[in-house]
Each structure stands twice: as C-alpha cells, then as structure tokens.
N, C-alpha and C positions, 0 to 999 in steps of 0.2 A: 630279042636282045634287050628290049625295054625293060620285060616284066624281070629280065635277069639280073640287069643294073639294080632294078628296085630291091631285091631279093638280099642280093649282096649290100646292096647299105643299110636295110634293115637287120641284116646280120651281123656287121660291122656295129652297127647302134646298140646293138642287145649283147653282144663283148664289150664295147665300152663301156657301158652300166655294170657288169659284172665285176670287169676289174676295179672299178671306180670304189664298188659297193664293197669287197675284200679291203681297198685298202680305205676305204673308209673306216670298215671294221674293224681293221688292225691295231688303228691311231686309236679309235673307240675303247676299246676294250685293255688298251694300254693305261690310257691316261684314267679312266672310269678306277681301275683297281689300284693305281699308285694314289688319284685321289685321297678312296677311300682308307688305306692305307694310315694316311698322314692323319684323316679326320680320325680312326682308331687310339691315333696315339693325344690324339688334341684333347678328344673327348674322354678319355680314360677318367680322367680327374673333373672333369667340368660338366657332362652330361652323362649321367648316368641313369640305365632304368633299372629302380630297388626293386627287387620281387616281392609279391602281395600273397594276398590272399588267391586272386585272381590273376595270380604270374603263371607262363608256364616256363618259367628259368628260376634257379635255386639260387642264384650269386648274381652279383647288380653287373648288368651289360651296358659298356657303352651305345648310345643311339643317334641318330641325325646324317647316318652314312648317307642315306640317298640324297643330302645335297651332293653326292660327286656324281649323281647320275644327271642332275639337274643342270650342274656346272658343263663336263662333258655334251648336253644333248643341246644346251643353249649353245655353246661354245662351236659346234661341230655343224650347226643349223648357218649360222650367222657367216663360220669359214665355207660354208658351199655356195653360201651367197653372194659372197665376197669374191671370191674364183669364178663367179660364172656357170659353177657346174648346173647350180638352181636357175630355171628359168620361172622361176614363182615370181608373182607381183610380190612388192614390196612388202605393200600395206600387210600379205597373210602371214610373211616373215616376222612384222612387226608385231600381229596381235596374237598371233601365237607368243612370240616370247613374254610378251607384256604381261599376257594373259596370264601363262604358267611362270610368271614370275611374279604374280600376286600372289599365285595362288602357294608358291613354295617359300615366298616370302611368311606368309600369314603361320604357314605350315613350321615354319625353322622357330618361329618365335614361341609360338603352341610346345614345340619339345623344351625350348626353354623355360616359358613363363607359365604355360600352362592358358592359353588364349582361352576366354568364351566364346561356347561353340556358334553363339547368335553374332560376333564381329565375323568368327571364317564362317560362317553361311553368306554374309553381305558381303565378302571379299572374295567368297567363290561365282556369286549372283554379279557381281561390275566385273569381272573376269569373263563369264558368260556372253552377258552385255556386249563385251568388248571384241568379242568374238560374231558375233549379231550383226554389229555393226561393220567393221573391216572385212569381213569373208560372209554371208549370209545366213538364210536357217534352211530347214528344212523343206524346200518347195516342193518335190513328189520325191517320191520312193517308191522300190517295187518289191513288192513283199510274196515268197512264193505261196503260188495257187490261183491266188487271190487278185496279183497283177501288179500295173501302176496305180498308184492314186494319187491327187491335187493333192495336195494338203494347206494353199494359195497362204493366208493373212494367219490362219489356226497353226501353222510348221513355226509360227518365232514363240508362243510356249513351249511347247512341245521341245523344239530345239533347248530352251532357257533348262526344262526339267530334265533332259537328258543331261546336258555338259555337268549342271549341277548332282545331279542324282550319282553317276559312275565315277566324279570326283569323290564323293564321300561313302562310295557304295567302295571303292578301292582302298579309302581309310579303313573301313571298316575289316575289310578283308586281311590287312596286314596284322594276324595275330598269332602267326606261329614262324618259326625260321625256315626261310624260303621262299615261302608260298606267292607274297606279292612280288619277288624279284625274280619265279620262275615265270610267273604269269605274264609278266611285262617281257622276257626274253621271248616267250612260243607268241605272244601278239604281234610284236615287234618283227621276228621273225616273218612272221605269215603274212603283214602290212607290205613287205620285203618284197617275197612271192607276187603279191594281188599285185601291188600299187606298178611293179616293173613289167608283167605281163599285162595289166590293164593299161596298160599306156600313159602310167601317171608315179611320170619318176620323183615326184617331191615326196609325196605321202613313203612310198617306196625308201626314199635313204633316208626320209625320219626313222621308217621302220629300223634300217641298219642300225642306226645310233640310238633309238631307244635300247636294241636287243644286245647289240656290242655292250655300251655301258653297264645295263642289266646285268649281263654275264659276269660281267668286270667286279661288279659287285659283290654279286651271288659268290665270288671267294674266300668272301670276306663272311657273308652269311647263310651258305651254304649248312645245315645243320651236321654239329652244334655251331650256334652264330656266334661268331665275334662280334657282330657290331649288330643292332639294330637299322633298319630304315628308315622308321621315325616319320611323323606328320608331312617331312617337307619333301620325303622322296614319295609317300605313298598318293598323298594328294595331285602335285605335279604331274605322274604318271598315269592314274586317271582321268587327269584334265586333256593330258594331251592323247591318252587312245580317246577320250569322246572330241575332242578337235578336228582328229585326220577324216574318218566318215564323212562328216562336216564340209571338208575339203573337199574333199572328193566325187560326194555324192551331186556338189555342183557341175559335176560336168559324167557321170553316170551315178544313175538312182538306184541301182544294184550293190552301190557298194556301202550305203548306210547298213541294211542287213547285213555286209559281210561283215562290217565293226562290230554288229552283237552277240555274230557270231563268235569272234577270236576273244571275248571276253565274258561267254556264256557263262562260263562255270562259278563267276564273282557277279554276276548278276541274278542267276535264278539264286544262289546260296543267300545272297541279300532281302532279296523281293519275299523267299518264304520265310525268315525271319521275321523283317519285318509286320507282313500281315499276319503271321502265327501270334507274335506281341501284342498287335493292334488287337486282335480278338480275344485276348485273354486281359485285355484293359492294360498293359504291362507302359510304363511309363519310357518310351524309345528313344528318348534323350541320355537316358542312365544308359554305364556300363552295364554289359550282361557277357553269359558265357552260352550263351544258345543258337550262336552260327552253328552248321552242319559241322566244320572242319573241327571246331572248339569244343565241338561233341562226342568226335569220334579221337582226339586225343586224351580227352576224359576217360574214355572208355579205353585207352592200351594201347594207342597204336600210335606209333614215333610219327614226332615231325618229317620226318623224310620220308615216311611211308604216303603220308595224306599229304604233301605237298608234290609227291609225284605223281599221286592220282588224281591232282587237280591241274599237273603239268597235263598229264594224261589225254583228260578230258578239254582241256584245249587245243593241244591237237588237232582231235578229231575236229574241234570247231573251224579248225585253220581250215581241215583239207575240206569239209563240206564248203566253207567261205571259195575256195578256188572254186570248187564244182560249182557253185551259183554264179561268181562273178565271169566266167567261163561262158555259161549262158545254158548250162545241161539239162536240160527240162523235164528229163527222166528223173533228176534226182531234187526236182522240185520241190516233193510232199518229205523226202525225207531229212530234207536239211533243216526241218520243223520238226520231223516226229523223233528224230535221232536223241536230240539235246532232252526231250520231253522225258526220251524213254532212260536216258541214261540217268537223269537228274533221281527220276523215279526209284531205280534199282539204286542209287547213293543212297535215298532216304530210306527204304527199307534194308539195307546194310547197315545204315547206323541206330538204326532202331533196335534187329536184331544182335547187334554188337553191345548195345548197350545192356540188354535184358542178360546178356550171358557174361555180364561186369560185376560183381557184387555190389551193392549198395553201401556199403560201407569202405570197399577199395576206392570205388569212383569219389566219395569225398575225401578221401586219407591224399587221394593224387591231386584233388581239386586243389587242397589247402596248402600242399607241397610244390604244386608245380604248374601252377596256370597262370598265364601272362595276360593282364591286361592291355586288350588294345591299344593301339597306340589313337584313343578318337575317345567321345561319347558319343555313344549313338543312342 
C-alpha cells in the first residue's frame, strides 16, 4: 500500500510538471513572437544589418530580435520564482539573470554601437565570475568510458573557459537564418526532457522558456528572416545553455556531458575552425567566412537546408544526452563516437560539395550573398 501511495504521488508530481511546463510554453512562445514583432517594426529604421561583401542577405534586414528571447526567458524565470513554482535558491536565480543580463546587455549595445570585442570578452569573463561565485564550478564529472573524475581547485578555469568559450562560440554560430534560434529550440527542448526526468525541475523549465521563446522567434526568422538575432540574443543564449550544466551538474556529474552533448554541433563547427585558423597563422580576431555551415552555403545550398541539418544533428545529441543521463552503459562509447562520426561525414560533405561548386560561382554567390556574422572572431 506504501510503495502504492509513493507511486501515485510520484505520478501526480510528473503531471503537474507537464501541465505546468505547456502552460509555461504557451505564455513563452506567445509573448517571445509578439515581442519580437514590435522589435521588427522599431528596428526597421534604427537597426539595420547593410549587406557586404560577406552578407549572405541582398537587402538591409532589421537585427537585435533576440532581445525578445532575453526579455521573455528573464521575465518567465523571475515569474516562476515569484509563484513558487521554482524551488531554486535565490542567489542562482539572481546570478543567472545578472549574468546573462551583462552579457545581453554588452550584446544589445555591440548591434548598436559596434562594442570592442576585448570590453565583451571582460563583460563576458565578470558574468562567468559571477556565475563561480553564486552557483559553483566544476567539481567532478563523468565522462563516458572513462568514469568520474575530481577535477577539486583545476574545475574554476575550466568552468571560467567553458561559460566563456560557448558564449562566443554561439556568437559565432549565428550566421545564416535560423540556425542559432533552431539550435537554442532542440537544446532547450532536450534541457526539458533531461532536467524533468532527472529530477531537476529548474534546469527543466528554463529548458521550456529558452525553447518556447526560441520558437516564438524562429517566426520571425525562420528563413528567409525578417529580423536578425543580433549580438544580444546569440550571446545570452549561449551564456545560459553553458549555465544550466553548471547547475545541474552540482547535484549529478552526468549532466555536464549531457550540455555538450545538446550543443555539439556549435561546438565541434567552432573548435575546428578555430584550430584550422590557428594553424594556417589566420588572425581569429578578423571576420572570416570559413565555419562549416558558411561553407556549405557558399557552396549552393539554402539556409534551411544546413540549418536543418544542424537542427538535425542536435537532435540526435539530445536523444544520446537522455541515453547517458538515464545511466545506459551499453550506449556509453557511442554517445562519444556518434558526434565524432557524424561531424566527420559533415566535413567531407562539404568538402566534396564544394570541389563540384565552380570556382568562379562560389565567388559570384560569396560577393552577392554572404552575411557577416554578427561577432568578430
């Protein structure tokens, strides 16, 4: 009769999360698209991004929509808090928003004024900090194959270069219509999944309200995009998927891997850039047009084509993320080899993509139609 009682309130507990987390989503997803909306029409005249050389848009698009995802995720955090629904300490409430409201502050001013990338590195680094301090860093994780490990007084770098790094590694990423506001919906989503089935309902309805807003968005930029996301949504939204792990992994070590998991596909595309630059001496501060996704639109293939096989490929990071945090041991080596192998077949797809591109098309479309980042990296 015990075990019965328990069964049924544990059932009753895992419905009341579900309806909570719909009408979470509902309100989310509402207010995120009327936001943006309005920024559409504010910004028409006052933010505009000119196409370049390195645009991939022909005609100046308005930019700076994802402060309504900022607005909404702040907004939506603070009202669960506020109700009760959050049983979070204070303080993580507090340095989350703080945090990612430097960090989308610095961001809103960047699509206006054009910031130096060395002020948002030091306003992304005291956001970090601030994060360090109120909620902690990295103390062990468990990484498959391999196990747990300590990682004791060496986890507060470590932690500092993470939050920092997938902040600007998500700048970085937002350079064609879509791609960073589908990647923040299949994360957000999958936070959703982990965080309510792992027993950690905060991380869980940040998930809803990153993914609701997200969506809310993506209607607005959904290719072809009406609005850009701009500095202040893309940075925000990387700040906070490297926050929830964060969270979470305080109270199980399983669930930092699941975070790199559900944003795999914005971190290997980064990481080999990056170090492909680093080795040809390429100066990583400048704009460039040499991410994988900015390669294979060079090469023919529409923004909704490669912003769904980046939805795609998250995905699959989502459902390996449940199978780890789950505890499935069978599918230990592959929740490592899966991402390895897929990332592998993307680069030689776009390498073969490119060789059967003519050399004179791919500059003719370069000059016509590539969007510069919204960052320098």
């Amino acid at each position: 009769m015990e075990r019965d009682d328990r069964r049924d309130a544990r059932t009753r507990r895992v419905i009341r999360l579900l309806i909570m987390s719909l009408a979470v989503a509902a309100g989310a997803l509402v207010l995120s698209c009327l936001c943006v909306a309005g920024l559409r029409r504010w910004a028409d005249e006052r933010m505009l991004d000119i196409p370049n050389v390195r645009s991939l848009h022909t005609w100046p698009i308005p930019r700076g929509g994802g402060l309504g995802i900022v607005i909404v995720v702040l907004i939506g955090t603070w009202g669960l808090f506020y109700f009760r629904i959050l049983s979070t300490p204070f303080r993580e409430i507090a340095a989350l928003s703080l945090g990612g409201g430097l960090v989308a502050l610095v961001g809103w001013l960047d699509d206006i004024h054009n910031v130096p990338s060395r002020v948002r590195l030091i306003v992304h680094a005291v956001s970090s900090i601030i994060i360090l301090m109120a909620i902690g860093h990295l103390n062990a994780v468990t990484v498959p194959v391999i196990g747990d490990i300590r990682l004791y007084s060496i986890g507060i770098p470590f932690t500092l270069i993470w939050i920092i790094g997938l902040t600007n590694a998500y700048n970085f990423m937002d350079g064609i219509d879509g791609i960073a506001g589908g990647q923040a919906v299949v994360a957000g989503l999958g936070w959703t999944i982990i965080g309510l089935i792992g027993g950690q309902s905060f991380v869980g309805l940040m998930g809803v309200l990153l993914a609701a807003s997200s969506l809310g968005f993506l209607f607005h930029n959904w290719p072809p995009a009406r609005i850009f996301m701009g500095d202040v949504g893309s940075a925000f939204i990387g700040f906070t998927l490297a926050v929830l792990p964060i969270i979470a992994v305080q109270r199980n070590p399983r669930f930092m891997f699941a975070g790199i998991l559900l944003v795999w596909p914005f971190i290997f595309d980064t990481s080999f850039t990056l170090v492909r630059r680093l080795i040809k001496k390429e100066n990583v501060f400048e704009a460039h047009r040499s991410h994988i996704y900015q390669r294979l639109v060079i090469a023919g293939y529409s923004h909704r084509f490669v912003t769904l096989m980046y939805m795609g490929f998250s995905a699959t990071g989502a459902i390996l993320a449940l199978f780890w945090v789950k505890g499935f041991h069978h599918f230990n080596a592959l929740v490592i080899l899966i991402p390895i192998v897929l990332f592998a077949g993307l680069w030689r797809f776009t390498v073969l993509s490119e060789k059967k591109c003519h050399p004179v098309k791919v500059e003719i479309k370069t000059m016509l139609a590539f969007r510069k980042p919204n960052n320098l990296q």
